[in-house]
C-alpha positions, -999 to 999 in steps of 0.1 A, spaced: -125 89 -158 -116 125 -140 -95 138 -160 -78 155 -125 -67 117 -116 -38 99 -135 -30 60 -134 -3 40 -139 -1 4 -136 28 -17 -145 59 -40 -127 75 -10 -117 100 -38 -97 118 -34 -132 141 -4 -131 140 9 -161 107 6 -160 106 31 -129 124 51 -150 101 58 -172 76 61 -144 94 90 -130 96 102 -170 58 101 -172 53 121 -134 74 149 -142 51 155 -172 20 158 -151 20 194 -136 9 200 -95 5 166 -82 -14 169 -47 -21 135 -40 -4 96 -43 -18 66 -36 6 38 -38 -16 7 -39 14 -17 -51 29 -48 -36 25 -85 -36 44 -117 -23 57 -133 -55 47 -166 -46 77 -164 -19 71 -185 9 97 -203 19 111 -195 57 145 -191 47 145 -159 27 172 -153 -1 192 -121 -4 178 -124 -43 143 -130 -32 143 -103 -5 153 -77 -25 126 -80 -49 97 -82 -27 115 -46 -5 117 -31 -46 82 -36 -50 68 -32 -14 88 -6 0 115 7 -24 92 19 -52 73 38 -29 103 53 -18 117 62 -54 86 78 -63 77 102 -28 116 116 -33 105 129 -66 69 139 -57 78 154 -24 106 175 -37 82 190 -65 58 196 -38 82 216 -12 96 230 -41 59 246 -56 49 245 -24 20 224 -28 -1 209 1 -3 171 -4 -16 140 5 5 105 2 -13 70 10 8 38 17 -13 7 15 1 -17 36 -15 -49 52 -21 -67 86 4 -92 77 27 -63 88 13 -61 120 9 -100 127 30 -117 103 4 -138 91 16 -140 54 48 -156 50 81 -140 62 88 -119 34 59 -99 23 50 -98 60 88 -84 68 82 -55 36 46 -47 44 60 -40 82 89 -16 68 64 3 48 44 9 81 77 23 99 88 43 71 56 58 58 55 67 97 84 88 97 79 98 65 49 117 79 70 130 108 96 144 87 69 167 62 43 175 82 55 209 86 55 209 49 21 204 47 29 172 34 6 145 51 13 107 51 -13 82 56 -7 41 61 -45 23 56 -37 -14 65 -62 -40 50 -73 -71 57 -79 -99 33 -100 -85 6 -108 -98 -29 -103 -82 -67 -111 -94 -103 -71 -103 -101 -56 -104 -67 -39 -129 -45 -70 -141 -32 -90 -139 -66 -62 -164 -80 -66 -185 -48 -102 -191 -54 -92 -205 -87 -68 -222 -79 -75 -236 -44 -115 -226 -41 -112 -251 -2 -83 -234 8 -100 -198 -4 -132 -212 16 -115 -225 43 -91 -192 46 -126 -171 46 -148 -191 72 -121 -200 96 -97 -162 98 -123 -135 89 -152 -131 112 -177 -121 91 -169 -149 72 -165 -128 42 -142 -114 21 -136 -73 16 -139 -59 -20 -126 -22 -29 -163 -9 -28 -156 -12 9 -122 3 10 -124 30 -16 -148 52 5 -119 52 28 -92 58 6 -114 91 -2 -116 100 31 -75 98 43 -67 118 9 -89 148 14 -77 178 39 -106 164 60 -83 139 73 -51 155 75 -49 155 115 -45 114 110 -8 121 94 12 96 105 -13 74 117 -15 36 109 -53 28 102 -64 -7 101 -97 -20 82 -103 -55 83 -136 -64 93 -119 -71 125 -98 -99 115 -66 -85 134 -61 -88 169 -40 -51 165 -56 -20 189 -46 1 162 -72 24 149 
């Protein structure tokens, strides 16, 4: 409802659709701050990984990202505009306990939001990576599994997250708010994980 913030949500997998993405961007004047909270697996589980199948889930985990901090980063440098970029990644990056795709896309969004950071730091450019784990939406993965599958949803929840409960964005967005103010900036370039401490990763 700030009128400061602008959203955009759509399959932005679909060129053209980035296109117009990028269209919409360069109308908004001064972007500071990006939050890329986009992803998913695509149902893709299989261990034998098609070139086809690959290639979308690094379009919608990793290349998208990409596309869009070229042109935000640019127009910051170029207006000289301190910003903020947030990568939302996911411990199946750091364990591989999704299946071999998304957990193969979430890890390259780690390593390049990582140098990412290094190269525009001196730009006063910082670049955050928070790294979840499981959490639940009106319409996520986990949403649909309870749905679908409410024993494996159960079973997933009682058996891998020690709390035995699942995360919801009232817990996460606090933290969100946190890594995109200046308050945070000296964590540029820093992987942060918040899971309840369902990982096994030393990571902060």
């Amino acid at each position: 409802k700030n009128k400061k913030n602008i959203y955009f949500s759509g399959d932005l997998s679909n060129e053209k659709k980035l296109k117009k993405f990028l269209i919409f961007l360069n109308k908004a004047r001064n972007i500071d701050t990006a939050i890329h909270c986009m992803g998913g697996g695509f149902g893709i589980k299989a261990d034998l990984v098609s070139k086809k199948e690959f290639l979308k889930l690094l379009m919608v985990n990793l290349i998208c990202q990409s596309e869009i901090n070229n042109f935000l980063i640019k127009k910051m440098v170029k207006n000289k505009i301190r910003g903020n970029i947030l990568h939302v990644s996911s411990v199946a990056g750091l364990e591989s306990t999704a299946s071999i795709g998304y957990s193969s896309a979430k890890a390259a969004l780690t390593a390049y939001s990582k140098k990412l950071a290094k190269a525009f730091i001196k730009k006063n450019i910082f670049v955050k990576t928070i790294i979840p784990g499981a959490f639940e939406t009106s319409d996520n993965s986990f949403a649909r599994l309870k749905k679908r599958n409410i024993k494996a949803y159960k079973k997933f929840r009682d058996t891998k997250l020690p709390r035995q409960k699942y995360a919801e964005p009232k817990d996460i967005i606090p933290i969100i708010e946190f890594l995109i103010s200046n308050k945070s900036n000296m964590l540029s370039g820093t992987d942060v994980v918040i899971d309840f401490a369902e990982s096994n990763t030393f990571r902060i």
